[in-house]
N, C-alpha and C positions, 0 to 999 in steps of 0.2 A: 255697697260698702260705704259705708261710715268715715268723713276723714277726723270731723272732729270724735274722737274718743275717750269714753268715759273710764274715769282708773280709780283705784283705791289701792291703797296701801296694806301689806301683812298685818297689818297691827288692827285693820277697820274691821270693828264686831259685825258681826251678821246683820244685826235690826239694819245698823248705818248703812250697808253695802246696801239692802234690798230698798233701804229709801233713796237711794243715789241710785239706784236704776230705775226707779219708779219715777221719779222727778226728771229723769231724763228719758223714760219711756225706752228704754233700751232691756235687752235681752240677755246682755253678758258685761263684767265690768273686767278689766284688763288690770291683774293683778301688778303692781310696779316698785321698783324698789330702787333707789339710788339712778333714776333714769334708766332702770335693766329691768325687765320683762320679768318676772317668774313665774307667770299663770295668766288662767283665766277663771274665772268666777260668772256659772250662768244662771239665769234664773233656773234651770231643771238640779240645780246642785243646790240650790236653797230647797226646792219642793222634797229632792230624796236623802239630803241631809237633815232636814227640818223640820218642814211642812208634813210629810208622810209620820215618822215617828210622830211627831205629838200628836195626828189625827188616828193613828193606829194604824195605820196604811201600810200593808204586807209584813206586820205584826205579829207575834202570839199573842192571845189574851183575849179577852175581852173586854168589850166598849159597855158602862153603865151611863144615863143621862138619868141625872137628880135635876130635876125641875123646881125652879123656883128655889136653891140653894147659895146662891152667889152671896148670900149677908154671910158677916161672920156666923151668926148662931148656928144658921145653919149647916155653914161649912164644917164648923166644930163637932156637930152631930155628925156628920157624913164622917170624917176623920174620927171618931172615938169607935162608932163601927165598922171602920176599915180594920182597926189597932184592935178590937174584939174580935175579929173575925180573923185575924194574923196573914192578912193577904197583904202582898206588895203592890203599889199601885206606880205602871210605869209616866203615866203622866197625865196632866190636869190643866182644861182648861174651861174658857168661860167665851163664847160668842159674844162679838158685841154687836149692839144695840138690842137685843133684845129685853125686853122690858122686866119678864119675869128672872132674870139674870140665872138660867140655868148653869149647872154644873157636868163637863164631858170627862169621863174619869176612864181610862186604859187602864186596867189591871190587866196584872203577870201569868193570870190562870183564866182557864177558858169557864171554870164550876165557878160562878159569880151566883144561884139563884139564893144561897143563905146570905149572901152581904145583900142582896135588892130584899129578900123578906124581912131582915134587920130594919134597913132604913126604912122600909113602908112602916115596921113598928113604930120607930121614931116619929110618924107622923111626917112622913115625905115623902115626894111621889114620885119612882124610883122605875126604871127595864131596863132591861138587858139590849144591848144590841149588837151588831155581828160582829 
């Protein structure tokens, strides 16, 4: 047990909370309000409110990886055939450090193989993944 403990306030966004555990190498932040307890906030409630949806984790849909997409030009192309294709895409993100600045895109429907033949048109190199 911990005596010194780490807290955050209702009001502290996600990013700040999960840096104020990180910085303090701890596991869970002790939600606090007015000197009065009202929670806890752990790192497993950042991974299954956060972390899982934007990676697609226990998801519908399907996962596309557009390689080499992260400049605008070609986010603009990946997004005109998304908007051509009339899929929803539940979310989008981009690794870092990686060099070629790929693109991780969750769409809403699991029939993703016309949006990855689209974008290969466009001259981008584009699969499917699970």
């Amino acid at each position: 047990m911990k005596t010194n403990v780490v807290t955050v306030n209702p009001d502290t966004t996600i990013e700040r909370a999960t840096e104020i555990a990180q910085e303090n190498r701890v596991g869970c932040l002790i939600v606090v309000e007015d000197e009065r307890v009202l929670g806890i906030l752990t790192t497993n409630d950042i991974f299954y409110k956060v972390v899982n949806p934007l990676f697609g984790i226990g998801e519908k849909g399907k996962r596309i990886i557009v390689y080499g997409a992260g400049e605008m030009e070609q986010m603009q192309k990946v997004f005109d055939c998304i908007r051509k294709a009339g899929l929803k895409m539940k979310s989008l993100w981009q690794p870092t450090g990686a060099e070629k600045k790929d693109l991780i895109l969750h769409m809403e429907t699991e029939d993703v193989g016309a949006l990855v033949s689209q974008l290969k048109k466009e001259g981008l190199s584009a699969e499917e993944r699970g």
